[in-house]
DSSP file (Angstrom, degrees, kcal/mol; ACC not computed):
  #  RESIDUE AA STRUCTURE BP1 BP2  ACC     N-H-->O    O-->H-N    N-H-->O    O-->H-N    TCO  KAPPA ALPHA  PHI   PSI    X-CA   Y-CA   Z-CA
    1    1 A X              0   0    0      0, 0.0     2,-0.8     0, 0.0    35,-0.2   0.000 360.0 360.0 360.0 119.7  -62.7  -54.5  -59.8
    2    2 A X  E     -a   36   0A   0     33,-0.7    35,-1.3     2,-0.0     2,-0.6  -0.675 360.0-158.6 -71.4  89.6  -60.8  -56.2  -62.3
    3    3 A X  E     +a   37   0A   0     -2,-0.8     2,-0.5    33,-0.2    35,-0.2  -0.520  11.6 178.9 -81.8 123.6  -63.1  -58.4  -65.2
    4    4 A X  E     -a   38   0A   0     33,-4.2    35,-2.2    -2,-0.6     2,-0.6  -0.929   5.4-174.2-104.3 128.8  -61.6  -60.8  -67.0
    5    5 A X  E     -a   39   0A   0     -2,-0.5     2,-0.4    33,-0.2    35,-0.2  -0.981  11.2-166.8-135.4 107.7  -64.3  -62.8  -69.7
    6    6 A X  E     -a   40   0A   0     33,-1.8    35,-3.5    -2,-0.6     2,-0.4  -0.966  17.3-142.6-113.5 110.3  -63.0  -65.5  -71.4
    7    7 A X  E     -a   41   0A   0     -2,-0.4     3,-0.3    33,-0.2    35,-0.2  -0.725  13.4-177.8 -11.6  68.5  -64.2  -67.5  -74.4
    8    8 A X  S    S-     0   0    0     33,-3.1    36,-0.0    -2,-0.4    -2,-0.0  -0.702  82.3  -0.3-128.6 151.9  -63.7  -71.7  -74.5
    9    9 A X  S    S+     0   0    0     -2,-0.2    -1,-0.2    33,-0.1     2,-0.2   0.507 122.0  61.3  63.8  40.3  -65.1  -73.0  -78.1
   10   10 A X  S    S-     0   0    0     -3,-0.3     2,-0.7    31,-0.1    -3,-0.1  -0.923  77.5-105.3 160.9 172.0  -66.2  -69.7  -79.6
   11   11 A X        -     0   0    0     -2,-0.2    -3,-0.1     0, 0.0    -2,-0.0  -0.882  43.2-127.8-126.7 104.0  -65.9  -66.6  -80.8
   12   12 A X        -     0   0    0     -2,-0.7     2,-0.4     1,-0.1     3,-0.0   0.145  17.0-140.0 -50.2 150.3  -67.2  -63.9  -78.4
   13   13 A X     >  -     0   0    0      1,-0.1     4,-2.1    -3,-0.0    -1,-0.1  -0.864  13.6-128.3-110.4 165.7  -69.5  -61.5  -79.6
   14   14 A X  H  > S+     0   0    0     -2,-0.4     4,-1.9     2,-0.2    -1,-0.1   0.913 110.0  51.0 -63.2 -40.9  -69.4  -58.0  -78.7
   15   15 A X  H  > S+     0   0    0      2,-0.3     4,-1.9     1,-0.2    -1,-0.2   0.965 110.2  48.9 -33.1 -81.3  -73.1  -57.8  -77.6
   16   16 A X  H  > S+     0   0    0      1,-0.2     4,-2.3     2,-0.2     5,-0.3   0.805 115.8  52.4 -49.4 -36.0  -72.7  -61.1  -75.3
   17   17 A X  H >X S+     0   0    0     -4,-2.1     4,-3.3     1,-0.2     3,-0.5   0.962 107.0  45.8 -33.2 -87.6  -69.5  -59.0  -73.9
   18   18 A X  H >X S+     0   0    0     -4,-1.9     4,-1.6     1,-0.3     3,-0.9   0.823 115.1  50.4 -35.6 -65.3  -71.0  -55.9  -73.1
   19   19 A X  H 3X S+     0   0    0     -4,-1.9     4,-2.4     1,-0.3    -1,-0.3   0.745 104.7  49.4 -98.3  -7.2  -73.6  -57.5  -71.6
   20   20 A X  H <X S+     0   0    0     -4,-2.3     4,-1.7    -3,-0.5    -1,-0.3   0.771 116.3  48.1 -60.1 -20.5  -71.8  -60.1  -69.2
   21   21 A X  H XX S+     0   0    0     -4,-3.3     4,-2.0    -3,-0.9     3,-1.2   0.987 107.1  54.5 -91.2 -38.1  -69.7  -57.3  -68.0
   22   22 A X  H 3X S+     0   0    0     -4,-1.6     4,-0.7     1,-0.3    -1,-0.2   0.814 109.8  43.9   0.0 -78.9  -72.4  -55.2  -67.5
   23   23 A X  H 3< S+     0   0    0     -4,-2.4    -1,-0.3     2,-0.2    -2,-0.2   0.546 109.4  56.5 -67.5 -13.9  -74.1  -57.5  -65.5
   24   24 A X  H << S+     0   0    0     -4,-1.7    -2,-0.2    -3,-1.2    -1,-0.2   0.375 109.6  53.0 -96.9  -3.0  -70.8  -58.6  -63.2
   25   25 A X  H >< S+     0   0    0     -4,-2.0     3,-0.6    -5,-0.2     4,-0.3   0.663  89.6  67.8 -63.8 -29.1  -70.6  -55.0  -62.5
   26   26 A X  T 3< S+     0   0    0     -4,-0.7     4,-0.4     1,-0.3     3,-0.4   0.518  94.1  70.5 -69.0  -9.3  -74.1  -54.6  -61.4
   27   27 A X  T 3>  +     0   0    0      1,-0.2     4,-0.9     2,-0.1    -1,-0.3   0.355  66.2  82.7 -87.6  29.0  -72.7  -56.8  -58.4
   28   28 A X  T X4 S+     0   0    0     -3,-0.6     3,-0.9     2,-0.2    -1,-0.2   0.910  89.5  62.9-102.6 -40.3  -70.5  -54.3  -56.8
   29   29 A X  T 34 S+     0   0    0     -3,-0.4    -1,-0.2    -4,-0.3     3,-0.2   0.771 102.5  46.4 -52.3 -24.2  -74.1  -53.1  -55.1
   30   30 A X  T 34 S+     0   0    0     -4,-0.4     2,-0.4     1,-0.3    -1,-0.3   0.951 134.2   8.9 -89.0 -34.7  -74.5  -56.2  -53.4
   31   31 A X    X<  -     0   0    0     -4,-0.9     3,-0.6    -3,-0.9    -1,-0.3  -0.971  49.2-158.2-151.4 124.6  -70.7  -56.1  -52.1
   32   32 A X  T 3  S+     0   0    0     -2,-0.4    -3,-0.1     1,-0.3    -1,-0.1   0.766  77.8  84.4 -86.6 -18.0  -68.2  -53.3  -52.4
   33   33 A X  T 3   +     0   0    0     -5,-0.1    24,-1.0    23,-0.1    -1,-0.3   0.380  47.5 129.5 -60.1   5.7  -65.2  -56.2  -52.0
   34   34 A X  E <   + B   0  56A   0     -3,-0.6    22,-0.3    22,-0.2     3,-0.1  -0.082  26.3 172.3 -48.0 153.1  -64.5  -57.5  -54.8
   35   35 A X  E     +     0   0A   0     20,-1.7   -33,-0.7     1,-0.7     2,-0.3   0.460  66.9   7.6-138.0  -1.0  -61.2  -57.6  -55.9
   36   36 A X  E     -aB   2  55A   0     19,-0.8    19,-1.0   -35,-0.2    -1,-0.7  -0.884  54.0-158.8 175.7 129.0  -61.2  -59.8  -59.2
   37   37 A X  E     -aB   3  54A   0    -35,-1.3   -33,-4.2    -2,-0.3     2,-0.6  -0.890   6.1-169.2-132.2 116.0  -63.8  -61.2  -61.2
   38   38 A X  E     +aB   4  53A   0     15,-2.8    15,-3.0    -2,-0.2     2,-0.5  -0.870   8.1 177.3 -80.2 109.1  -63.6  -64.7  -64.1
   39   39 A X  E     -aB   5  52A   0    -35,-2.2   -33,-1.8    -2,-0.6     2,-0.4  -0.898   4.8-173.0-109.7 113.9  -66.0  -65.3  -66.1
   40   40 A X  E     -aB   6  51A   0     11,-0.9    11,-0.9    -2,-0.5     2,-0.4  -0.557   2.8-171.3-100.8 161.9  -65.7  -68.0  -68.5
   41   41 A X  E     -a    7   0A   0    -35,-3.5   -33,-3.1    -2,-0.4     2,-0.5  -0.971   9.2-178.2-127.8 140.8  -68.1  -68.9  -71.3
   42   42 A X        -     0   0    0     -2,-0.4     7,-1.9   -35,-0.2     2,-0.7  -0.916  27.0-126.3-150.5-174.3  -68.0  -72.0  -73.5
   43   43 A X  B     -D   48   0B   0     -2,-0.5     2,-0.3     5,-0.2     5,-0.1  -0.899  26.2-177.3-129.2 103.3  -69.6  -73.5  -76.2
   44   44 A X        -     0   0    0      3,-1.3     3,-0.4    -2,-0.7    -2,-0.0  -0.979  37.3-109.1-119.7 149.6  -70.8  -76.9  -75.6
   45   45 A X  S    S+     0   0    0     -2,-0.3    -1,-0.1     1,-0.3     3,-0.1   0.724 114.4  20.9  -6.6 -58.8  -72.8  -79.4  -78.6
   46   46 A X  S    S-     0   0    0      1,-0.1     2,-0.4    -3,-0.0    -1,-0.3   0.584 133.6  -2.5-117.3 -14.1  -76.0  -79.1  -76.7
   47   47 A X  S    S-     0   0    0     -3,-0.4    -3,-1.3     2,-0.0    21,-0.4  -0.993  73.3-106.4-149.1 160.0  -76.4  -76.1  -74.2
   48   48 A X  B     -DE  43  67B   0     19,-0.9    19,-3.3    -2,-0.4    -5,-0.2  -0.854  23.7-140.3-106.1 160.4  -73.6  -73.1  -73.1
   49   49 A X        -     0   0    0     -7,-1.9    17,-0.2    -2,-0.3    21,-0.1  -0.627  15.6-172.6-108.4  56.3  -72.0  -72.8  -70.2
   50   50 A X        +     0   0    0     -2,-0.2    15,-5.4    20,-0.1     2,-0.3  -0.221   8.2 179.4-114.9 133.1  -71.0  -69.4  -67.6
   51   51 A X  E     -B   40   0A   0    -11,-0.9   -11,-0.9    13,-0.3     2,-0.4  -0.852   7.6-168.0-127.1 150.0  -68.8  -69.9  -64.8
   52   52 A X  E     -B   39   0A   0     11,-0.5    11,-1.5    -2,-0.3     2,-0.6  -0.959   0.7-168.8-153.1 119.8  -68.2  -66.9  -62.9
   53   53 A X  E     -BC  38  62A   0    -15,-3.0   -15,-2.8    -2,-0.4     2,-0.5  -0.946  11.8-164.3-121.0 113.2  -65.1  -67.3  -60.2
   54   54 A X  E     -BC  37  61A   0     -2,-0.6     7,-4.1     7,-0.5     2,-0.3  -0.914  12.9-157.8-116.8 129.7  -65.1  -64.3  -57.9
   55   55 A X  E     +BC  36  60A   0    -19,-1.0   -20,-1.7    -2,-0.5   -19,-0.8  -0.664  28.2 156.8 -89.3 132.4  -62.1  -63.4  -55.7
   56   56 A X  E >   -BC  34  59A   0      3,-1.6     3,-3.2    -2,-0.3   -22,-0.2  -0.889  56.9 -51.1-172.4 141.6  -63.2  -61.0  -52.5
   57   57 A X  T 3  S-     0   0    0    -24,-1.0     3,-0.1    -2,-0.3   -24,-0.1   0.152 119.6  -6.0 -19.9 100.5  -61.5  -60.6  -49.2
   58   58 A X  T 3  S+     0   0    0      1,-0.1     2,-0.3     0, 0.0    -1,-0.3   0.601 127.1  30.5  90.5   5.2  -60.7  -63.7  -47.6
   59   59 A X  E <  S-C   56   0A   0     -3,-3.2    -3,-1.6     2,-0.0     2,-0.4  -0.995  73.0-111.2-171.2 159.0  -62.4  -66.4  -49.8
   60   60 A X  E     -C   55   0A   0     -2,-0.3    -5,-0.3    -5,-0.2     2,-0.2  -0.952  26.0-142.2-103.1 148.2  -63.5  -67.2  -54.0
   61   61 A X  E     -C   54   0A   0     -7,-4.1    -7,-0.5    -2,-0.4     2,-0.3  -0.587  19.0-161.8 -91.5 160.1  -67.2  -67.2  -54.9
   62   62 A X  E     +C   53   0A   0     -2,-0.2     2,-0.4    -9,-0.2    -9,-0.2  -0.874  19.0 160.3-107.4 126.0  -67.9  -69.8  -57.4
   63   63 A X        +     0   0    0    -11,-1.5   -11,-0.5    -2,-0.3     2,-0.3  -0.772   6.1 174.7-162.9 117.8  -71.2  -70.2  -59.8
   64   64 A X        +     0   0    0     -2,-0.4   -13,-0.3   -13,-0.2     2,-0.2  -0.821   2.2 174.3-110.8 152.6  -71.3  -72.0  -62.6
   65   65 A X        -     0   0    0    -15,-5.4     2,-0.4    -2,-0.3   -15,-0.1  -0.990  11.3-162.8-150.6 164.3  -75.0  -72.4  -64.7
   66   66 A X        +     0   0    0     -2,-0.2     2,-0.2   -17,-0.2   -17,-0.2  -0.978  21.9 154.5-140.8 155.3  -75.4  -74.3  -68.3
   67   67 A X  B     -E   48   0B   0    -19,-3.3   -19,-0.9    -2,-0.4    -2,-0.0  -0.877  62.8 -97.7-176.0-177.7  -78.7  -73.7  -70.7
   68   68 A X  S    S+     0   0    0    -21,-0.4     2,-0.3    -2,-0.2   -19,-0.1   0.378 112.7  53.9-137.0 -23.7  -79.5  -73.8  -74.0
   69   69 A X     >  -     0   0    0    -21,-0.2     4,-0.9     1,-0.1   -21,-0.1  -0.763  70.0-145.1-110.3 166.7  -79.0  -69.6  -74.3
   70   70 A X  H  > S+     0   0    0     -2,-0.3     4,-2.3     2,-0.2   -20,-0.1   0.650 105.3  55.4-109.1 -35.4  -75.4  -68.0  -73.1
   71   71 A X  H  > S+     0   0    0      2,-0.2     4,-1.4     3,-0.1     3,-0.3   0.996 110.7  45.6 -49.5 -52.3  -78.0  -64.6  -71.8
   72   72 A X  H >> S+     0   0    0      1,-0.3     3,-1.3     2,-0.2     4,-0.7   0.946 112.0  52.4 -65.2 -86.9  -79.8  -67.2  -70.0
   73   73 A X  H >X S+     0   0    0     -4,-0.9     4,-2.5     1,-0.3     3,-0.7   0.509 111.7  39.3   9.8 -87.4  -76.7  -68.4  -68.9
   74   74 A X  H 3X S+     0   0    0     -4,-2.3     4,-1.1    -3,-0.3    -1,-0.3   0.837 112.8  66.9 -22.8 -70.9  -75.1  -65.3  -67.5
   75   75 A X  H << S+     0   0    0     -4,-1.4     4,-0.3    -3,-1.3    -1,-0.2   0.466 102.5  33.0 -55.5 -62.8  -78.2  -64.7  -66.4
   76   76 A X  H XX S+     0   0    0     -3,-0.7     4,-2.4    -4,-0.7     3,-1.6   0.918 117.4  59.5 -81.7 -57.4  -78.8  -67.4  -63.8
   77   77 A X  H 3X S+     0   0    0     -4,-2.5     4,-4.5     1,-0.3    -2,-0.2   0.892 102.5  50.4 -38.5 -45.5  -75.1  -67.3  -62.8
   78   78 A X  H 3X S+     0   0    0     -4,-1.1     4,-1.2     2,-0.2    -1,-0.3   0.719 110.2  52.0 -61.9 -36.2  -75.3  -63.9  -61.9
   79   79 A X  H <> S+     0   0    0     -3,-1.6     4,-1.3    -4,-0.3    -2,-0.2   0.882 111.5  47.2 -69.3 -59.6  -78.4  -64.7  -59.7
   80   80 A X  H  X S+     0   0    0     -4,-2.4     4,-2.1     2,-0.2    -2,-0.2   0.827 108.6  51.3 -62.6 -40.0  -76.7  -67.0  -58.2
   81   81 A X  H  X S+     0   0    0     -4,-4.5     4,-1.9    -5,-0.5    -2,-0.2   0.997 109.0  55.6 -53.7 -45.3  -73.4  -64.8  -57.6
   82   82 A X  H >X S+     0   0    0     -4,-1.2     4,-2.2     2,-0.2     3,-0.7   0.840 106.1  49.3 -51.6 -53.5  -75.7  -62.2  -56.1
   83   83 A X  H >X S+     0   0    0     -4,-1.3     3,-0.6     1,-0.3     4,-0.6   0.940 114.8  45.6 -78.1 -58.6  -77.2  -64.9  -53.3
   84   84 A X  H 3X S+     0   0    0     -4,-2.1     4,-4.5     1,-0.3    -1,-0.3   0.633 110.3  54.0 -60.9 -33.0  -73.6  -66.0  -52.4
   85   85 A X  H <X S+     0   0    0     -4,-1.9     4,-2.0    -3,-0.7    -1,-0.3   0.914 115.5  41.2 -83.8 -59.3  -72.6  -62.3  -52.2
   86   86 A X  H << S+     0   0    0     -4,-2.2    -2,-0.3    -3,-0.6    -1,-0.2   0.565 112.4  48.0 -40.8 -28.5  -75.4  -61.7  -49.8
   87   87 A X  H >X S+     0   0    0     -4,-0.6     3,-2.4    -3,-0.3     4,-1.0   0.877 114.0  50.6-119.3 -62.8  -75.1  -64.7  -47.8
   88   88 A X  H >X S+     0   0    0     -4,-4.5     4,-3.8     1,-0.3     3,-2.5   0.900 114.0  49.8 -49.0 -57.3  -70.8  -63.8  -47.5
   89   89 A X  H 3X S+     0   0    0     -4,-2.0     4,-1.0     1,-0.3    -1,-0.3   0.542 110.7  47.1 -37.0 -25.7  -71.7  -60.1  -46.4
   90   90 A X  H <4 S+     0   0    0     -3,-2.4    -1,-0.3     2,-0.2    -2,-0.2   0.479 109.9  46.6-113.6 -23.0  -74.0  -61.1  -44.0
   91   91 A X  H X< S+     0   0    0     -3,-2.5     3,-1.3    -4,-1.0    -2,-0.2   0.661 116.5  50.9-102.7 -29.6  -72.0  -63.7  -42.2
   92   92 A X  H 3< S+     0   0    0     -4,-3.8    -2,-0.2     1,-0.2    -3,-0.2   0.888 109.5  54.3 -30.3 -79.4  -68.9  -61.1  -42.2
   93   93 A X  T 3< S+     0   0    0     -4,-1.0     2,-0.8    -5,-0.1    -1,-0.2   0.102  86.6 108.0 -29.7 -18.9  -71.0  -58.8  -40.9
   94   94 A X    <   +     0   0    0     -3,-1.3     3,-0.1     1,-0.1    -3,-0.1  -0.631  24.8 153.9 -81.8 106.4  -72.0  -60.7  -38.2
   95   95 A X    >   +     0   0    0     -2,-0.8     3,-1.1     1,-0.1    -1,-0.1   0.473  40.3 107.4-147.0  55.9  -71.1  -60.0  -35.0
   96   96 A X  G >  S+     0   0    0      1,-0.4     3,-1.9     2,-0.2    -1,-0.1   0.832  83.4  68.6 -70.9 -42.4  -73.7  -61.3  -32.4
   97   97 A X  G 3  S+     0   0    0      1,-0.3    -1,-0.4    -3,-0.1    -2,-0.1   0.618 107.4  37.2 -61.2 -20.5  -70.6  -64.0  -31.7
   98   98 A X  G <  S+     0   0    0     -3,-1.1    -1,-0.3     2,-0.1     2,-0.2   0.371  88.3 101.2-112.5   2.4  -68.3  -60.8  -30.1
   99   99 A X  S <  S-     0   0    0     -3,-1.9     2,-0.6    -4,-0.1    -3,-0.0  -0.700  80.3 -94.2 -92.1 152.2  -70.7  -58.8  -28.3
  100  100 A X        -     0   0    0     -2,-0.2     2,-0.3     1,-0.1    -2,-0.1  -0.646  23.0-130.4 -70.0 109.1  -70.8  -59.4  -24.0
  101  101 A X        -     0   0    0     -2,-0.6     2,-0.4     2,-0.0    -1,-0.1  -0.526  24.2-169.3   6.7  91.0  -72.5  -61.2  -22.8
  102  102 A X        -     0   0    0     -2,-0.3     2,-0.5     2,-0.0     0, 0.0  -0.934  24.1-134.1-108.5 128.8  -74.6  -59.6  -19.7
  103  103 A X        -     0   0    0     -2,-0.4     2,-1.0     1,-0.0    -3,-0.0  -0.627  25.9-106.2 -90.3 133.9  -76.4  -62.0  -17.7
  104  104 A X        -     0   0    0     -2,-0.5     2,-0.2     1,-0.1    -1,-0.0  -0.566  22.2-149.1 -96.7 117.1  -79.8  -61.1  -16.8
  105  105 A X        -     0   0    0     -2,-1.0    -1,-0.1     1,-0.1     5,-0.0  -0.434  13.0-142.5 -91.3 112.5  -81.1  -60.0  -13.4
  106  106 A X    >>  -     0   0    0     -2,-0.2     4,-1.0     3,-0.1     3,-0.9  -0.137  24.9-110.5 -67.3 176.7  -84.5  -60.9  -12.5
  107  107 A X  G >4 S+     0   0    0      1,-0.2     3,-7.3     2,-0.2     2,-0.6   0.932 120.9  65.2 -39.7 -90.2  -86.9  -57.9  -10.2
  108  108 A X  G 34 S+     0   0    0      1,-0.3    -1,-0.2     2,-0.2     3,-0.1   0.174 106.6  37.4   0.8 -40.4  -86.6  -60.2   -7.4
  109  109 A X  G <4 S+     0   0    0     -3,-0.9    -1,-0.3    -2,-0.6     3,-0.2   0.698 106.4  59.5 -38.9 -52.4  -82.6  -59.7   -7.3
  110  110 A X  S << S+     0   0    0     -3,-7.3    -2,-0.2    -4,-1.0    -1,-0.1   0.286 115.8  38.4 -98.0  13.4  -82.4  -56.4   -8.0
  111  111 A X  S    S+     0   0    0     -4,-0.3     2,-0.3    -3,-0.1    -1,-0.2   0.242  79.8  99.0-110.5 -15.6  -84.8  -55.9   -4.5
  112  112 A X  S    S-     0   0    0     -5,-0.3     2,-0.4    -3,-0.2    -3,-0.0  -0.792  85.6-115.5 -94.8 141.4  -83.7  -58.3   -2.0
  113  113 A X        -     0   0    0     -2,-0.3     2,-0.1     1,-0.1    -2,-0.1  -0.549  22.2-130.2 -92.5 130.9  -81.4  -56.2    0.3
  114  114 A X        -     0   0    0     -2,-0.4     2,-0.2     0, 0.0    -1,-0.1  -0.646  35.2-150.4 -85.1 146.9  -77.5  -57.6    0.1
  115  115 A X        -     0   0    0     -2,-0.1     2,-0.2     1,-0.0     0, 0.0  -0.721   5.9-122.4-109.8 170.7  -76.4  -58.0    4.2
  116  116 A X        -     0   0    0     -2,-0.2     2,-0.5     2,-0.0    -1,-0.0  -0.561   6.4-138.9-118.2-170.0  -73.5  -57.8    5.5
  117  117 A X        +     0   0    0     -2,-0.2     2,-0.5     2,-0.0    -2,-0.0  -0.969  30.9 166.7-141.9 103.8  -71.7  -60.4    7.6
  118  118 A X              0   0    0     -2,-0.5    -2,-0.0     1,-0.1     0, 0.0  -0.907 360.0 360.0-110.2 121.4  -69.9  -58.6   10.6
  119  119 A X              0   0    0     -2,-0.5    -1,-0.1     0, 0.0    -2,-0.0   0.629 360.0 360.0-104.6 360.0  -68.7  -61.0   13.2
């Protein structure tokens, strides 16, 4: 999995670094498909801001979260990737929609004697 962590209106620190990737690695448990992960961070007047755009087989995840810390931030994005990650795995994964269809034969069938019709 490639991570890319990007800056807007600051100047990363190594700390917050380490520990977004950190945590966007910890997702690989929930889904081994990843193929790309963005995570942006920015620096707004009143709160910060983590967007996290993840690229996986067939589709992007999206999760953006804003608060008043940029851990908190991460934090809740990352929570949020995790539920999406679950929720895509699980409808992949699903696959009541291809299995046959048997139709089900009461007793009462399966005992009444088939005749035959000889003329």
């Amino acid at each position: 999995m490639r991570i890319t962590i990007t800056a807007r209106r600051f100047k990363l620190p190594e700390n917050i670094k380490n520990y977004a990737q950190r945590e966007v690695m910890r997702l690989e448990k929930y889904y081994d498909g990843i193929i790309d992960t963005e995570m942006i961070l920015s620096w707004e007047k009143f709160y910060r801001m983590a967007e996290i755009k993840m690229r996986v087989f067939g589709t992007t995840l999206t999760a953006q979260e804003r608060e008043d810390d940029m851990r908190k931030a991460i934090k809740l994005a990352i929570e949020k990737m995790e539920r999406q990650l679950i929720k895509y795995k699980d409808k992949k994964h699903d696959f009541d929609h291809e299995k046959a269809v048997v139709p089900q034969v009461s007793e009462e069938e399966q005992t009444i004697p088939i005749e035959d019709e000889e003329s």
